[in-house]
C-alpha positions as CSV (number, residue, x, y, z in Angstrom):
1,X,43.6,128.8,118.2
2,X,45.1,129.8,121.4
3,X,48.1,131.3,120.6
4,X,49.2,134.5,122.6
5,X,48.9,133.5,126.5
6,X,49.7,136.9,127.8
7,X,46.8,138.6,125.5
8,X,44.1,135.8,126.7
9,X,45.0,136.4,130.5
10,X,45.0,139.6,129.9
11,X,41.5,139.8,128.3
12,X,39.8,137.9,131.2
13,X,41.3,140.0,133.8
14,X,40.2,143.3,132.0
15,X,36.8,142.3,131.7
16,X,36.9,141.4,135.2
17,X,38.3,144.4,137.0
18,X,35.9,146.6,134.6
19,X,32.7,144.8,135.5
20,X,32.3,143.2,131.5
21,X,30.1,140.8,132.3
22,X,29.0,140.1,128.3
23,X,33.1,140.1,127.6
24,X,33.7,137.9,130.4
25,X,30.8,135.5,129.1
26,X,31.8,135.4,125.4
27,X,35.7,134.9,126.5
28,X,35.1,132.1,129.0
29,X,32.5,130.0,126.4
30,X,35.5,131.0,123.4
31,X,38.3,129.8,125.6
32,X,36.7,127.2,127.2
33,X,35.7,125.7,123.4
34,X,38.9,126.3,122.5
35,X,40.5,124.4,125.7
36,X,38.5,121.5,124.8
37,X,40.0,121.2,121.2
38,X,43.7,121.7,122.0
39,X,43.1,118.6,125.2
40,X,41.6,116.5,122.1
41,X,44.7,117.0,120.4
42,X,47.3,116.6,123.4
43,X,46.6,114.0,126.2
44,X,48.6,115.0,128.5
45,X,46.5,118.3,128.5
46,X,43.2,118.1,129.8
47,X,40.0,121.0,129.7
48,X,40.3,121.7,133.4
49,X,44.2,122.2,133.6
50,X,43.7,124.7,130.5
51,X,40.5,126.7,132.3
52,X,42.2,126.9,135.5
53,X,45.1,128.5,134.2
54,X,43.4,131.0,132.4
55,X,41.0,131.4,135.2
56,X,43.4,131.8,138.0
57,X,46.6,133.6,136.0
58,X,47.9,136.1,138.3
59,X,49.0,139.6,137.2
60,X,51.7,141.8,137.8
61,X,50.0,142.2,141.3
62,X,49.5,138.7,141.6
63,X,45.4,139.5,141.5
64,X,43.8,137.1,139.6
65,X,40.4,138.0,137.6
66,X,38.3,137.3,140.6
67,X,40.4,139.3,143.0
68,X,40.1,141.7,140.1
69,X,36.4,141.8,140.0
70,X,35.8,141.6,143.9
71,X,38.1,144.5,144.7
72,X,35.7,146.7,141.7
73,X,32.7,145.5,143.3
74,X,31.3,144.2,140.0
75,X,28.9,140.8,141.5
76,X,27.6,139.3,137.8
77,X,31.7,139.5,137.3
78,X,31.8,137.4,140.3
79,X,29.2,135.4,140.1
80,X,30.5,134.5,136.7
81,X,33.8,133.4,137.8
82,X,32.9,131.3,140.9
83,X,30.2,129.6,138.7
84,X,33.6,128.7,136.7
85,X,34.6,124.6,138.3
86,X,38.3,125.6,137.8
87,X,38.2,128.9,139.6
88,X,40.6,128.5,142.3
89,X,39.4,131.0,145.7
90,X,42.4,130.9,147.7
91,X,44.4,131.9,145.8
92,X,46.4,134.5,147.3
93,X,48.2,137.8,145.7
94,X,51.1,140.0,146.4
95,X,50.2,141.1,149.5
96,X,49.2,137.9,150.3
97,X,45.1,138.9,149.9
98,X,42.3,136.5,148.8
99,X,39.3,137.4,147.4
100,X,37.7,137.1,150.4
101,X,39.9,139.2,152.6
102,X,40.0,141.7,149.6
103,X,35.9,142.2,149.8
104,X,36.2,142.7,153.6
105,X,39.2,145.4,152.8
106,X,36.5,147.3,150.8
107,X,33.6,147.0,153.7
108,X,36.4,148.8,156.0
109,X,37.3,151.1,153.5
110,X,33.7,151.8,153.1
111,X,33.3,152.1,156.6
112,X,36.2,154.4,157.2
113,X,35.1,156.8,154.0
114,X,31.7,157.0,156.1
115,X,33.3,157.7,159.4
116,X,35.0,160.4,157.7
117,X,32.1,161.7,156.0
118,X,30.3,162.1,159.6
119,X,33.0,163.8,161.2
120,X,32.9,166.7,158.9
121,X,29.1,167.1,159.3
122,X,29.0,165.4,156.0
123,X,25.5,163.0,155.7
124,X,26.7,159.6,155.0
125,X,25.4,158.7,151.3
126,X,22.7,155.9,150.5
127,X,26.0,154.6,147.9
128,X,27.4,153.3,151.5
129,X,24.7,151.1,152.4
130,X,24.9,149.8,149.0
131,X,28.5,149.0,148.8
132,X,28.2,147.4,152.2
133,X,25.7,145.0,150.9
134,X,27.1,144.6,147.4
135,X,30.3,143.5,149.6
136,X,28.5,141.5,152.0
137,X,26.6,139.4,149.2
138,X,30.2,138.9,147.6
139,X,31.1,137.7,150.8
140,X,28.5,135.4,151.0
141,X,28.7,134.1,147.0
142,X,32.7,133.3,148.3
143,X,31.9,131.4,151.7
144,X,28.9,129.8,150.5
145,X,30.9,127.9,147.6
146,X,31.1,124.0,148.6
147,X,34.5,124.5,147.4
148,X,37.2,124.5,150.5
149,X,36.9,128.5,151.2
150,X,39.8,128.8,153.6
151,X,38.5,131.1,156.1
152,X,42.0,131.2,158.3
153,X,44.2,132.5,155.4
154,X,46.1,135.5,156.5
155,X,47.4,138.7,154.6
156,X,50.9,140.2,154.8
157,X,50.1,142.4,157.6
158,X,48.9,138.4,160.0
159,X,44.9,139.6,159.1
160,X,42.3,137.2,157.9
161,X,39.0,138.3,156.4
162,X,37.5,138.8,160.3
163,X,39.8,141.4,161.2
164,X,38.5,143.9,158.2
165,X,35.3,143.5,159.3
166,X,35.6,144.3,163.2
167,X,34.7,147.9,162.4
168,X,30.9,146.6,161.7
169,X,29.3,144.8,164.3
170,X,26.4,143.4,162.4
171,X,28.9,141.6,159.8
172,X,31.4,140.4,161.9
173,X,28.8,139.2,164.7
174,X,27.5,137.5,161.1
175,X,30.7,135.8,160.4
176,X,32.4,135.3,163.3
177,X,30.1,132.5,164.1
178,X,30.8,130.9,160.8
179,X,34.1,131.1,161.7
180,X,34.5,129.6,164.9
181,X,32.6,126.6,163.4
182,X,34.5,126.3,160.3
């Protein structure tokens, strides 16, 4: 049984933000089998509420697993979670971040890091045209849900997702679009 709520949100986040996939896997089916044997017993409990509770509990940062995962750049940790019905993606953290806008943070911080890298006659590693595309996949994996991805949510500091990504023309060229028909 389910017993210690603060250990079983902490398990899911941990094997989010360190790219556990297997963990992830074997502690969504356990919790999820579990969630359906406490909503037999209790009718006023139901599979869903349980999953999306445990799926969406914030922590101390108010990051849920998938912010979690999405800001470590681990996609089979977020493919996992948004394959999850109860996943919730709008949610929104401390700094008032969603997963989305947190994947376009890392694309400008991998954009700056390269910027940085040129100007002191450093050559810009191969590993930033990989994170740029793992990013950009997570990106799309977030906006291509048919759940209601709210593309006009806005962080602490009045940003949404399209102003992280102004430093790239080929991605926000990409999105912007998808934006202004959203």
């Amino acid at each position: 049984r389910i017993c210690d709520l603060d250990l079983l949100f902490n398990l899911i986040h941990e094997a989010a933000h360190w790219g556990n996939v297997k963990g992830l896997q074997i502690l969504l089916k356990f919790y999820r089998r579990e969630a359906e044997q406490i909503s037999e017993t209790r009718t006023n409990l139901t599979t869903s509420f349980i999953m999306s509770k445990i799926l969406n509990n914030k922590n101390y940062l108010g990051n849920t697993p998938l912010m979690a995962a999405v800001k470590e750049g681990h996609l089979d940790c977020v493919a996992l979670l948004l394959s999850q019905p109860e996943i919730a993606i709008n949610e929104i953290n401390n700094n008032g971040e969603t997963a989305l806008i947190i994947a376009a943070q890392n694309i400008a911080q991998a954009q700056n890091d390269a910027q940085e890298r040129q100007l002191q006659d450093q050559e810009t590693p191969a590993e930033f045209h990989k994170q740029l595309k793992k990013y950009e996949y997570i990106i799309d994996a977030i906006i291509g849900l048919q759940k209601e991805c709210d593309l006009f949510l806005k962080d602490n500091h009045e940003n949404n997702f399209l102003h992280y990504l102004e430093g790239n023309h080929y991605l926000y060229k990409k999105y912007v679009s998808l934006f202004l028909t959203h």
